[in-house]
N, CA, C and O atoms as CSV, one atom per row, in Angstrom:
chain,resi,resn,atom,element,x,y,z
A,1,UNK,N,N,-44.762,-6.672,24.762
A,1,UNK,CA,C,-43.653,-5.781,24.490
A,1,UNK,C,C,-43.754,-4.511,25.340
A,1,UNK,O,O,-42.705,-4.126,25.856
A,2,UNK,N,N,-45.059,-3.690,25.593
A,2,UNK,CA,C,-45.421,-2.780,26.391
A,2,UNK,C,C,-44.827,-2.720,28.197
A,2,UNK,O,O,-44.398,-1.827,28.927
A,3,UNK,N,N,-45.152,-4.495,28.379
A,3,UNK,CA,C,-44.900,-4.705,30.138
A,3,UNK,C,C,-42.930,-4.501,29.851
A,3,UNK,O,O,-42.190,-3.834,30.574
A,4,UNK,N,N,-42.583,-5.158,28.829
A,4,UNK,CA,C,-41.302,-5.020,28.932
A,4,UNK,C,C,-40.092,-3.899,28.828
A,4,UNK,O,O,-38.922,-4.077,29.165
A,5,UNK,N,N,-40.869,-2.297,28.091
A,5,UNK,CA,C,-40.561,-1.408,27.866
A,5,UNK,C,C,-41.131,-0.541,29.168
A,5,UNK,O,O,-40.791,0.556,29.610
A,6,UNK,N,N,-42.126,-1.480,29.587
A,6,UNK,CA,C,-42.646,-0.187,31.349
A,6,UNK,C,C,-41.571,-0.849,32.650
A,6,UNK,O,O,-41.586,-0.267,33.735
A,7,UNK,N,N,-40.938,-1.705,32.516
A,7,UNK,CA,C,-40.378,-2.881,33.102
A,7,UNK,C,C,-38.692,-2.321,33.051
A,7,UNK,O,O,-38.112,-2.028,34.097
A,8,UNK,N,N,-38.159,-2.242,31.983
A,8,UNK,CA,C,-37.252,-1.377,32.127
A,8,UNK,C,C,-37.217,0.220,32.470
A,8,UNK,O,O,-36.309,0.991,32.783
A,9,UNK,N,N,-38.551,0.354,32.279
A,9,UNK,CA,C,-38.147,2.077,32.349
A,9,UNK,C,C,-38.408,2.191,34.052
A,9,UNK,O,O,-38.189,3.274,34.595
A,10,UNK,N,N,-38.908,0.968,34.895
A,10,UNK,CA,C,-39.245,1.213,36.062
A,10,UNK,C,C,-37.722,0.348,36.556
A,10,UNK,O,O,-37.761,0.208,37.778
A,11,UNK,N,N,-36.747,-0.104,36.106
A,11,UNK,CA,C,-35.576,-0.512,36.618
A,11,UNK,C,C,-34.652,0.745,36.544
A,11,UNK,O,O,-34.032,1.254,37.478
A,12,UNK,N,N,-34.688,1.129,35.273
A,12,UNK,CA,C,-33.778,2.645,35.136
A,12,UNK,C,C,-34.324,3.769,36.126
A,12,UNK,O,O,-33.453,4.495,36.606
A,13,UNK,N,N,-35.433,3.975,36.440
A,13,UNK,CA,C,-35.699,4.934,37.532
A,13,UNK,C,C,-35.156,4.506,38.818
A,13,UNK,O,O,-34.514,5.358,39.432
A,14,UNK,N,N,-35.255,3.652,39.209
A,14,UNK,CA,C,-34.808,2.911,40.738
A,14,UNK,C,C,-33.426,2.714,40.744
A,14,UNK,O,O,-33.066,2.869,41.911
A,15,UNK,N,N,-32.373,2.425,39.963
A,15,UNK,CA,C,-31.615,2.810,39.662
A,15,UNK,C,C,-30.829,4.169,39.966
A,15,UNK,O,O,-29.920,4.393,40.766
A,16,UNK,N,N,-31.544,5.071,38.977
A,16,UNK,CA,C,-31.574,6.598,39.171
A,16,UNK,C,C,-31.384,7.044,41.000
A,16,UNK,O,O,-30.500,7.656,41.599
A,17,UNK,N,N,-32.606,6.428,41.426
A,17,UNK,CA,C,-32.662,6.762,42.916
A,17,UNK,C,C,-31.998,5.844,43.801
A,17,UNK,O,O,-32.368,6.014,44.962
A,18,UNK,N,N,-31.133,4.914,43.658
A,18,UNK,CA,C,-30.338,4.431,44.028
A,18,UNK,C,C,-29.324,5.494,44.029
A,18,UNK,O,O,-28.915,6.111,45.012
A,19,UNK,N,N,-29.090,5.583,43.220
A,19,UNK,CA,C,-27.293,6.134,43.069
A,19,UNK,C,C,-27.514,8.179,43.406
A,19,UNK,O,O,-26.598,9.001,43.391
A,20,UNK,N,N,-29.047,8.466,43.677
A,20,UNK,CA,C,-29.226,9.791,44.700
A,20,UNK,C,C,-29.055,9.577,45.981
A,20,UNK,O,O,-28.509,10.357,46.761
A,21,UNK,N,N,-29.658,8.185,46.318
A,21,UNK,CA,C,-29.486,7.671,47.475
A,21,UNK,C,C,-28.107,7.708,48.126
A,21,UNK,O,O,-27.941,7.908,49.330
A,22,UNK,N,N,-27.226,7.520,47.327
A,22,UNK,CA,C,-25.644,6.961,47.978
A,22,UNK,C,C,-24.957,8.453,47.983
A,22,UNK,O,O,-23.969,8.876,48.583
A,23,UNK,N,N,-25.794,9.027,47.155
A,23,UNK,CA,C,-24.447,10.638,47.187
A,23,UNK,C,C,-25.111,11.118,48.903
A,23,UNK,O,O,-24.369,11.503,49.807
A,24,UNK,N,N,-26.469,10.990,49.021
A,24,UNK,CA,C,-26.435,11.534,50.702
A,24,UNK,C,C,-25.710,10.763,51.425
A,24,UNK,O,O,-25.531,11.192,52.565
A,25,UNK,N,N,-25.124,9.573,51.129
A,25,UNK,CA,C,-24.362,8.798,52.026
A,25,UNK,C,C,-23.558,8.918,52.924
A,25,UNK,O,O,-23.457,7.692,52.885
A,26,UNK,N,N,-22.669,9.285,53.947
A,26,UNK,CA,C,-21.690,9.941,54.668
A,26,UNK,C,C,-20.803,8.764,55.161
A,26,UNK,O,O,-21.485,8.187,56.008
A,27,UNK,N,N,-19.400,8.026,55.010
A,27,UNK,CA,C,-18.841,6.814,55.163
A,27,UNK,C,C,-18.187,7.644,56.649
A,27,UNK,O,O,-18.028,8.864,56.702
A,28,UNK,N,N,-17.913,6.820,57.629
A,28,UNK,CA,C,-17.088,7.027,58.557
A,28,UNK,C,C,-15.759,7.009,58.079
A,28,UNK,O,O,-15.460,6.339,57.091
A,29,UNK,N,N,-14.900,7.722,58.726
A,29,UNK,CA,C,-13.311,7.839,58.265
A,29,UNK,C,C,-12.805,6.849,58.642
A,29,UNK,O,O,-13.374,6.039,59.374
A,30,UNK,N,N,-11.947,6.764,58.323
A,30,UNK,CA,C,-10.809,5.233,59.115
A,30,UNK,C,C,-10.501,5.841,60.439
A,30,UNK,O,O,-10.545,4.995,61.332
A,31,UNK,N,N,-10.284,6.716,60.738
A,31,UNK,CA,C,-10.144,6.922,62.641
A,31,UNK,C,C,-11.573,6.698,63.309
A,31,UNK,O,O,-11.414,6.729,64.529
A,32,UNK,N,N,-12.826,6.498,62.996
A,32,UNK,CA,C,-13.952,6.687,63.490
A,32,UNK,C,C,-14.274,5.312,63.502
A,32,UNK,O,O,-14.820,4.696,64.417
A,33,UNK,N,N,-13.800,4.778,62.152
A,33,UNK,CA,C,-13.983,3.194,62.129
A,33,UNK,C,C,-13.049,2.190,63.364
A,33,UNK,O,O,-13.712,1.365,63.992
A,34,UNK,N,N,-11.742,2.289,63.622
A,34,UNK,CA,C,-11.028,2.246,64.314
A,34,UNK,C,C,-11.424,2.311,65.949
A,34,UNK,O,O,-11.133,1.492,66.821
A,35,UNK,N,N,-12.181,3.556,66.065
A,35,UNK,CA,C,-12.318,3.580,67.385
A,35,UNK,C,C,-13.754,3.044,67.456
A,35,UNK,O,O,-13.680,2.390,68.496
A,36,UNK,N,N,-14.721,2.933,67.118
A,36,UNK,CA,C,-15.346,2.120,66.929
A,36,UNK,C,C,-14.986,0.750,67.228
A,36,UNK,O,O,-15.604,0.071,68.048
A,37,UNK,N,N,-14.051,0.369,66.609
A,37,UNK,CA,C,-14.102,-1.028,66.485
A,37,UNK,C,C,-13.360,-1.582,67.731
A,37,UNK,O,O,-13.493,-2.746,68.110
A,38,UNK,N,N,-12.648,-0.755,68.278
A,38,UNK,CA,C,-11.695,-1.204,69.517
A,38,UNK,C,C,-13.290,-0.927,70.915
A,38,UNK,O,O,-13.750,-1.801,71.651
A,39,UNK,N,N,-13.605,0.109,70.849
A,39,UNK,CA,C,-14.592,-0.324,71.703
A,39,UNK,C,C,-15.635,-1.172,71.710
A,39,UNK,O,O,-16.530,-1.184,72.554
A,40,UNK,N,N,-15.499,-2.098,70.496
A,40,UNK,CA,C,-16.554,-3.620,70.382
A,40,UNK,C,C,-15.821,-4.516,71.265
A,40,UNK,O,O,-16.366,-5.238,72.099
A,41,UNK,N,N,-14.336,-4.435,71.016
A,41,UNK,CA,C,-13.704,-5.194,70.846
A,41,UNK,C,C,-13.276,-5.353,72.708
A,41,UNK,O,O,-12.706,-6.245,73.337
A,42,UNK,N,N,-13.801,-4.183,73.068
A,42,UNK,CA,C,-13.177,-3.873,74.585
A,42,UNK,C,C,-14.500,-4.202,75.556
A,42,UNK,O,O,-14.295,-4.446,76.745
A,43,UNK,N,N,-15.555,-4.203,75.143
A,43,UNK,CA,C,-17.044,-4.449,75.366
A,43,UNK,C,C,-16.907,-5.964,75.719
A,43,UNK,O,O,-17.072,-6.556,76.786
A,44,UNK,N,N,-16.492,-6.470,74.267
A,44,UNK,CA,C,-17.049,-8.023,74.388
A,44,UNK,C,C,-16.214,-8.853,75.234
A,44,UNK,O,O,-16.752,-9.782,75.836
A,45,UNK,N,N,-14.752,-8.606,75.382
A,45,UNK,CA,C,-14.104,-8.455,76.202
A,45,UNK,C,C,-14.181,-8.423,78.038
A,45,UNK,O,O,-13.792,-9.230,78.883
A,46,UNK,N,N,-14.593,-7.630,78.096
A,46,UNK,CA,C,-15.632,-7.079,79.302
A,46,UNK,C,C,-16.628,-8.268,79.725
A,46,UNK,O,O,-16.700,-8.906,80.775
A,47,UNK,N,N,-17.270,-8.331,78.693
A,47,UNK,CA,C,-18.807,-8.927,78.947
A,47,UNK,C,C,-18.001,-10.402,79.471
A,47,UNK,O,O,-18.146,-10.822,80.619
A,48,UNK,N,N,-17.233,-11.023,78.554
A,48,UNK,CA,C,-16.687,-12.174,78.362
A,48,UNK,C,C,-16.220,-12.456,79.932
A,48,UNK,O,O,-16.941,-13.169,80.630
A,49,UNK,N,N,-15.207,-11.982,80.381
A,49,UNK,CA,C,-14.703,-12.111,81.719
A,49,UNK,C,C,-15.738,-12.238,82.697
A,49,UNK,O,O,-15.626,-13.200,83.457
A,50,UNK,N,N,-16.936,-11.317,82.879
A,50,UNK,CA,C,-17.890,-11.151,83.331
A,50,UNK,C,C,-18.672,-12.490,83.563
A,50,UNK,O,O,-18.984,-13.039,84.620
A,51,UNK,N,N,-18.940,-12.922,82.001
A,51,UNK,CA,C,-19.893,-13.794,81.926
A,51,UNK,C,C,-18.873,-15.451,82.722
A,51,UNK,O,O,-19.404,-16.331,83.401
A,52,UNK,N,N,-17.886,-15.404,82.456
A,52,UNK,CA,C,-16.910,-16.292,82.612
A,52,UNK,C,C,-16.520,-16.570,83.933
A,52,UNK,O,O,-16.333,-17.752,84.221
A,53,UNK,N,N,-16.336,-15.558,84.935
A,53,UNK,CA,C,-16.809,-15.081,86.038
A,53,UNK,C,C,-17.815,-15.334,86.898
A,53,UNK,O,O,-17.597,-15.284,88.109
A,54,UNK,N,N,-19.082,-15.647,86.393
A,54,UNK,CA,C,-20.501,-16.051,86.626
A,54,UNK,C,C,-20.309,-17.301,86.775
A,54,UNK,O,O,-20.610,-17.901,87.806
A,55,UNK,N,N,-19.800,-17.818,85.789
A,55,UNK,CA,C,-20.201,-18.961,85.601
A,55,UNK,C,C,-19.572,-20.254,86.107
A,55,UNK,O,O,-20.057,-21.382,86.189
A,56,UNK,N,N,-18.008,-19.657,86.519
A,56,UNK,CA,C,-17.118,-20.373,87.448
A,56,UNK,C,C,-17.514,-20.448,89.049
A,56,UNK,O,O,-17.449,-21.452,89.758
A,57,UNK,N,N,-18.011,-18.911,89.497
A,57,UNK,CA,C,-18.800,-18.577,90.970
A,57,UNK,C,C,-20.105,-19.717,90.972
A,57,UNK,O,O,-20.287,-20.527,91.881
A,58,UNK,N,N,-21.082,-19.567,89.574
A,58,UNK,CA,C,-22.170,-19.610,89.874
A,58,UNK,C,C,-21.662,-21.799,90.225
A,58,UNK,O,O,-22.163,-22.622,90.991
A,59,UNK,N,N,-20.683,-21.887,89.361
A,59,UNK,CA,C,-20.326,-23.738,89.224
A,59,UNK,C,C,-20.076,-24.202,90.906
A,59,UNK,O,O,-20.569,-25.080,91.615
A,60,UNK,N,N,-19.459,-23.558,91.036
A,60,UNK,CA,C,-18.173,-23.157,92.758
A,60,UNK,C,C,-19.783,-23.639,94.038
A,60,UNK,O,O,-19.819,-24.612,94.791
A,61,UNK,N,N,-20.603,-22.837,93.902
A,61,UNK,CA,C,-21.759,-22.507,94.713
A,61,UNK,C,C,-22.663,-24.063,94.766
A,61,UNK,O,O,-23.108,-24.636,95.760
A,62,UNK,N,N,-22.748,-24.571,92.977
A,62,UNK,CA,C,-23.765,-25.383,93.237
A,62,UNK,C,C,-22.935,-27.187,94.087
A,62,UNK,O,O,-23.316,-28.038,94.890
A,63,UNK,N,N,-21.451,-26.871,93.091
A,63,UNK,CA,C,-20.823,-28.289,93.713
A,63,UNK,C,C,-20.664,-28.230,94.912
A,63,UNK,O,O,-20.543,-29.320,95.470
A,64,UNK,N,N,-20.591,-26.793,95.908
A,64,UNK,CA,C,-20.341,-26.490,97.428
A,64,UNK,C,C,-22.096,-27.583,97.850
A,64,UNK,O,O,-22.127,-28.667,98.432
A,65,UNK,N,N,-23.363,-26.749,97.280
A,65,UNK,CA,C,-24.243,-27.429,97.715
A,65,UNK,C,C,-24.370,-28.801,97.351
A,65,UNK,O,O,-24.721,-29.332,98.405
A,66,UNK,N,N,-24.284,-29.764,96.404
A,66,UNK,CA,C,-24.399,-30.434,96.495
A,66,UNK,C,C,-23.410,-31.806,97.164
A,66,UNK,O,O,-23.616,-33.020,97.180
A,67,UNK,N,N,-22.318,-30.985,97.659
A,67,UNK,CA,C,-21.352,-31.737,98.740
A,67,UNK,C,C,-22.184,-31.470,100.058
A,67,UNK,O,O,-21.980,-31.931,101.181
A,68,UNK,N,N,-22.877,-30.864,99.759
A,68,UNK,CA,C,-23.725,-30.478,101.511
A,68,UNK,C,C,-24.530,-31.732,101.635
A,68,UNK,O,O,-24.377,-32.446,102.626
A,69,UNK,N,N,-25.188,-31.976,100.903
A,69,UNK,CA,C,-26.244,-32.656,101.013
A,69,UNK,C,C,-26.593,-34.559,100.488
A,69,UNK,O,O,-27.703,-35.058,100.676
């Protein structure tokens, strides 16, 4: 009965410091989220063409060599 009364009183503390935890919390605004998210969105974008790019050149190069040979 003892482990079960130290058992809750160690859930109600953590608890406690949970919810101190969240008041320091600071949420981004919806304009911060927004721009944020368009520059993921403009990144991967980027990368994508890039990588897509590579990979058509890098295709282009090997079928050139192996018509060589």
């Amino acid at each position: 009965m003892e482990k079960l009364r130290e058992f809750l009183k160690d859930v109600g503390q953590f608890f406690r410091e949970v919810k101190v935890e969240l008041q320091k919390v600071t949420f981004p605004t919806r304009q911060e989220t927004v721009g944020s998210t368009v520059v993921v969105l403009v990144i991967t974008v980027i990368i994508a063409a890039y990588l897509g790019f590579s990979d058509w050149a890098l295709s282009r190069i090997v079928k050139m060599l192996l018509q060589v040979g």
